[in-house]
C-alpha positions as CSV (number, residue, x, y, z in Angstrom):
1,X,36.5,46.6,22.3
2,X,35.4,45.9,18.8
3,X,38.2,44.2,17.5
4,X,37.2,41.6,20.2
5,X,33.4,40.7,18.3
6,X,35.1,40.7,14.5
7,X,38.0,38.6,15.9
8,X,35.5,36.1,17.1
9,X,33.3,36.0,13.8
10,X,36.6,35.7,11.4
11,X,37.5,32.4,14.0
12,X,34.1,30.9,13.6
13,X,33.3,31.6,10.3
14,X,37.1,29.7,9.6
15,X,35.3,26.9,11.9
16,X,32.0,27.0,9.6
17,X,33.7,26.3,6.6
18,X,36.1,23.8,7.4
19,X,32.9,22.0,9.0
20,X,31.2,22.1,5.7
21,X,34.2,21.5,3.6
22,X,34.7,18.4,5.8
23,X,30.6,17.4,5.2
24,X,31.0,17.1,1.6
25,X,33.8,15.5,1.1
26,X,32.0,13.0,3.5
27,X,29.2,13.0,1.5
28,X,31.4,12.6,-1.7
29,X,33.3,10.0,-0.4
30,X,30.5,8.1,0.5
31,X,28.4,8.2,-3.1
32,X,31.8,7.7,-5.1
33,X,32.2,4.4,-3.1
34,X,28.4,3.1,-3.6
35,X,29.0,3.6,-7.1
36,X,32.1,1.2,-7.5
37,X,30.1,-1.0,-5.1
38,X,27.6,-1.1,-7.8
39,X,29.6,-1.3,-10.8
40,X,32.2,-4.2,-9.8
41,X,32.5,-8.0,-9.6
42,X,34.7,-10.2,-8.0
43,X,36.4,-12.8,-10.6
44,X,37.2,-16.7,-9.4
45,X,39.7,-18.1,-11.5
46,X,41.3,-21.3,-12.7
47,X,44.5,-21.3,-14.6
48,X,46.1,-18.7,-16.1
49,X,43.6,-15.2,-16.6
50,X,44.8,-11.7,-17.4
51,X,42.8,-8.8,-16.7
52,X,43.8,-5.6,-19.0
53,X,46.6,-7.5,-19.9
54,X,48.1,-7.6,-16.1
55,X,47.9,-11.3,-14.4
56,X,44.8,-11.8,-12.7
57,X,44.1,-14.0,-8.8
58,X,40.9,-14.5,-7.2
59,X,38.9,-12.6,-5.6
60,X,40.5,-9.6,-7.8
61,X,37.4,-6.6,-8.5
62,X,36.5,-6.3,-12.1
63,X,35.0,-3.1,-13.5
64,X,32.8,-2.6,-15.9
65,X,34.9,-2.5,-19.4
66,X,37.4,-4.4,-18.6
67,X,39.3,-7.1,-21.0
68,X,39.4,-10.5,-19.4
69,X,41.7,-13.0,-21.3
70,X,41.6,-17.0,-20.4
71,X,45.1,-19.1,-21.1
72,X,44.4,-22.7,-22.7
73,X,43.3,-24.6,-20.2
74,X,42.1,-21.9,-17.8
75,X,38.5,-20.2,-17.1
76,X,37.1,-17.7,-15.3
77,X,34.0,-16.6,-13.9
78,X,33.0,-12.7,-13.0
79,X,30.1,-12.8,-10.3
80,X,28.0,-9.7,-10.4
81,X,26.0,-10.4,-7.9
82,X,22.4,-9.1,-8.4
83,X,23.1,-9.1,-12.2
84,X,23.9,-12.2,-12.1
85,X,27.8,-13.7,-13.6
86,X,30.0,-14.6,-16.8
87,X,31.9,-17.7,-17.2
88,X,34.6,-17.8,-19.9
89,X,36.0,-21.1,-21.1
90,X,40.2,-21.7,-22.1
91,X,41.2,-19.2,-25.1
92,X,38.4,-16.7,-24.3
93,X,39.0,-12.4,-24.3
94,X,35.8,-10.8,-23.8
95,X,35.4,-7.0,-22.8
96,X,32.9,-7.1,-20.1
97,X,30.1,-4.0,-19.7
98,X,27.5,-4.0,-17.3
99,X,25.2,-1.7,-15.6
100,X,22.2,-1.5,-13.4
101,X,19.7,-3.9,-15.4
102,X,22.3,-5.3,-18.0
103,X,25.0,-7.2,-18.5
104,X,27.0,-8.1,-21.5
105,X,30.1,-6.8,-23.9
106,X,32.2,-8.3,-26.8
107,X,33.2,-11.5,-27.1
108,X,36.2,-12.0,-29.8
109,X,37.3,-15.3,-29.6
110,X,36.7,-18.4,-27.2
111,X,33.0,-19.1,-25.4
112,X,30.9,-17.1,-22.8
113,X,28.0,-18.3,-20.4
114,X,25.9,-15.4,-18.8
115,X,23.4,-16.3,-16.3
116,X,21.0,-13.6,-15.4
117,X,18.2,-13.0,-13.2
118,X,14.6,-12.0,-14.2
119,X,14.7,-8.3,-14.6
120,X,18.6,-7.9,-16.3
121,X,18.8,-7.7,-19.4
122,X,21.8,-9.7,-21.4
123,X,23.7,-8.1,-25.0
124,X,26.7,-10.2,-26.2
125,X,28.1,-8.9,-29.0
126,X,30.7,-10.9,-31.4
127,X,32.2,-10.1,-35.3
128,X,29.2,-12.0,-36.5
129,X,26.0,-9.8,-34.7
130,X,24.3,-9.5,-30.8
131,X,23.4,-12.0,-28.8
132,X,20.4,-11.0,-26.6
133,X,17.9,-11.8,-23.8
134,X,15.2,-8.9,-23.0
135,X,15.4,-9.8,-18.9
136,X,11.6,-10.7,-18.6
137,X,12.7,-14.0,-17.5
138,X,16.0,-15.7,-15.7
139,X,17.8,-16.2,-18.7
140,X,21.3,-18.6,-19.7
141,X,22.9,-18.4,-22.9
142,X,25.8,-19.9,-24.2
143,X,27.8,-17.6,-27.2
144,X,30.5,-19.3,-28.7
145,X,32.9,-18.2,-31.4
146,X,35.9,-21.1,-30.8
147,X,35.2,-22.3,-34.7
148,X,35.2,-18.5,-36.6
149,X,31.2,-17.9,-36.5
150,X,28.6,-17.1,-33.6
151,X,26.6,-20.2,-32.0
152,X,24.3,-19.2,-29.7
153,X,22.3,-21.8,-27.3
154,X,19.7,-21.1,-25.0
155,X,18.4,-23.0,-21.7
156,X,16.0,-21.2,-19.4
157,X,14.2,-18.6,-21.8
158,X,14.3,-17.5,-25.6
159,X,16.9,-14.9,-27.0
160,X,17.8,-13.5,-30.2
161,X,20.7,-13.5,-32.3
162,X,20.9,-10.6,-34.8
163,X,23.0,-10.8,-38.1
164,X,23.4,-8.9,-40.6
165,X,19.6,-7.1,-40.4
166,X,18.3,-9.9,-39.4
167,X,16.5,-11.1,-36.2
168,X,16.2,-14.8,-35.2
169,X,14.7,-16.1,-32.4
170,X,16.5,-18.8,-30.3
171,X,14.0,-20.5,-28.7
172,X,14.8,-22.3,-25.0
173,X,16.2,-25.5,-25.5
174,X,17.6,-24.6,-29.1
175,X,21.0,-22.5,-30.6
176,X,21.2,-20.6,-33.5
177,X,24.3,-20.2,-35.5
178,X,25.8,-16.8,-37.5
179,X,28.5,-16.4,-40.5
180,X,31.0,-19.0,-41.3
181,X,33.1,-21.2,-39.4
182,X,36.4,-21.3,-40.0
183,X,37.9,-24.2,-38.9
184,X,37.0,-27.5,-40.3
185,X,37.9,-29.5,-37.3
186,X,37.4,-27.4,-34.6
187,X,35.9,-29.0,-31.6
188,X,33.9,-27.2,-28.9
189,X,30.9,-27.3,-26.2
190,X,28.1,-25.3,-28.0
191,X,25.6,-26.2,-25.8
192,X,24.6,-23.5,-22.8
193,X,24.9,-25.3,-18.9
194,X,22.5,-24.6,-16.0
195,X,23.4,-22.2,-13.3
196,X,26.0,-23.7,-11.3
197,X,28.3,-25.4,-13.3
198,X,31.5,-23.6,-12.7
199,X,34.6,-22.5,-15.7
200,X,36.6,-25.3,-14.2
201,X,34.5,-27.9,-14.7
202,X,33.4,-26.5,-18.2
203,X,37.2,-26.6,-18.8
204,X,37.3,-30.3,-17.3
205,X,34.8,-31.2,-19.6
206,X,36.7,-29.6,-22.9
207,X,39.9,-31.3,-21.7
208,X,38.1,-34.6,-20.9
209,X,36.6,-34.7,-24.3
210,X,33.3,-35.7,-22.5
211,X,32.9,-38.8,-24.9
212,X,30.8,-39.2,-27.6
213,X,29.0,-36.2,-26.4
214,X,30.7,-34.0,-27.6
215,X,31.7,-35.9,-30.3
216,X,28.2,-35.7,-31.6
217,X,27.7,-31.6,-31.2
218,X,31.1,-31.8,-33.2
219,X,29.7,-33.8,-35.8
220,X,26.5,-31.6,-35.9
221,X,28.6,-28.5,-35.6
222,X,30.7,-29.7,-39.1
223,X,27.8,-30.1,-40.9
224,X,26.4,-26.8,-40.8
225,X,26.1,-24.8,-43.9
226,X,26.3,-21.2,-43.1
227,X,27.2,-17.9,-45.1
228,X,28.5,-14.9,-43.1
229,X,25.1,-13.2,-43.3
230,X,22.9,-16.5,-42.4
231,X,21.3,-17.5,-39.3
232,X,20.8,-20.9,-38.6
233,X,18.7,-22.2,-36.0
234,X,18.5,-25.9,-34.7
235,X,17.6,-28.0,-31.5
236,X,19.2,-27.9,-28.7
237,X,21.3,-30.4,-28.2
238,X,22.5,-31.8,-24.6
């Protein structure tokens, strides 16, 4: 008669456990996937983009950390949702980091446009110094290295571009420049774009030469005097 009773509890004590094993792997499950949720993008493409070195399609999930590397004649843009998105021109590698509240990483060779909303903070950094936007205000930069130094232009709020200890404020409307450009005759689009314009159509616009344009910012861009630890700032120019 008492086997009966201890037979019983052993069964539903077996039962209890595998219920609350079952519970927290549910629960685990759950939080490990609202995580990713929160710490992924989804990357559009045009051309030829590599993500960690392995071909990259749209619509592919990108992680916080990753390298993304843009072909000649190719762009991509990483849309973060909430934090806002990245846009990489042709010959661009940039290790993306982000996080609740910023967004940002290292950009070592090509151009970047990061549009964020009020509230995220942006933090670009290149061999030159930090491009950065505190996230009081919707901010768009523009940080290019295509020529050997750091440009940085600014549209819808100020930023700062450190260097070498030193802090210089880029006003909106205007782009400041870092360190020393390499090549003499290197052309490229220093000037940051408005929400909306997509990495194919800044891409179209490179290969189209966009006229005299560009032609000028070239110009402008030659006649820069920088030394590796200088900061120089200018107007913006459209």
């Amino acid at each position: 008669m008492s086997r009966k009773p201890t037979t019983l509890r052993k069964m539903l004590a077996v039962v209890l456990m595998v219920a609350v094993g079952s519970f927290y792997s549910l629960m685990t499950t759950t939080a490990l996937a609202q995580t990713v949720s929160k710490a992924s993008g989804e990357l559009s493409i045009n051309g030829s983009v590599t993500i960690n070195g392995t071909s990259a399609i749209s619509g592919a999930t990108v992680f916080s950390d990753s390298k993304i590397k843009t072909e000649r004649n190719s762009g991509a843009t990483v849309n973060l949702g909430k934090l806002g998105r990245v846009q990489l021109g042709p010959e661009s590698e940039m290790t993306l980091r982000f996080s609740d509240g910023m967004i940002g990483g290292n950009l070592s060779s090509g151009r970047a446009v990061v549009n964020a909303p009020a509230g995220v903070a942006v933090s670009v950094a290149t061999a030159d110094g930090v491009a950065t936007a505190d996230g009081k205000q919707a901010s768009a930069l523009t940080i290019d290295v295509t020529c050997g130094n750091t440009r940085v232009a600014a549209v819808r709020s100020d930023a700062k571009l450190t260097s070498g200890g030193k802090v210089e404020t880029v006003a909106a409307g205007s782009e400041a420049a870092a360190g020393q450009a390499a090549a003499p005759r290197c052309a490229r689009l220093s000037t940051a774009r408005e929400p909306g314009l997509s990495s194919g159509a800044i891409a179209a616009l490179i290969i189209a030469g966009v006229g005299g344009a560009v032609a000028g910012i070239v110009a402008a861009s030659q006649s820069d005097n920088v030394t590796p630890s200088s900061i120089v700032v200018s107007g913006f120019r459209p």
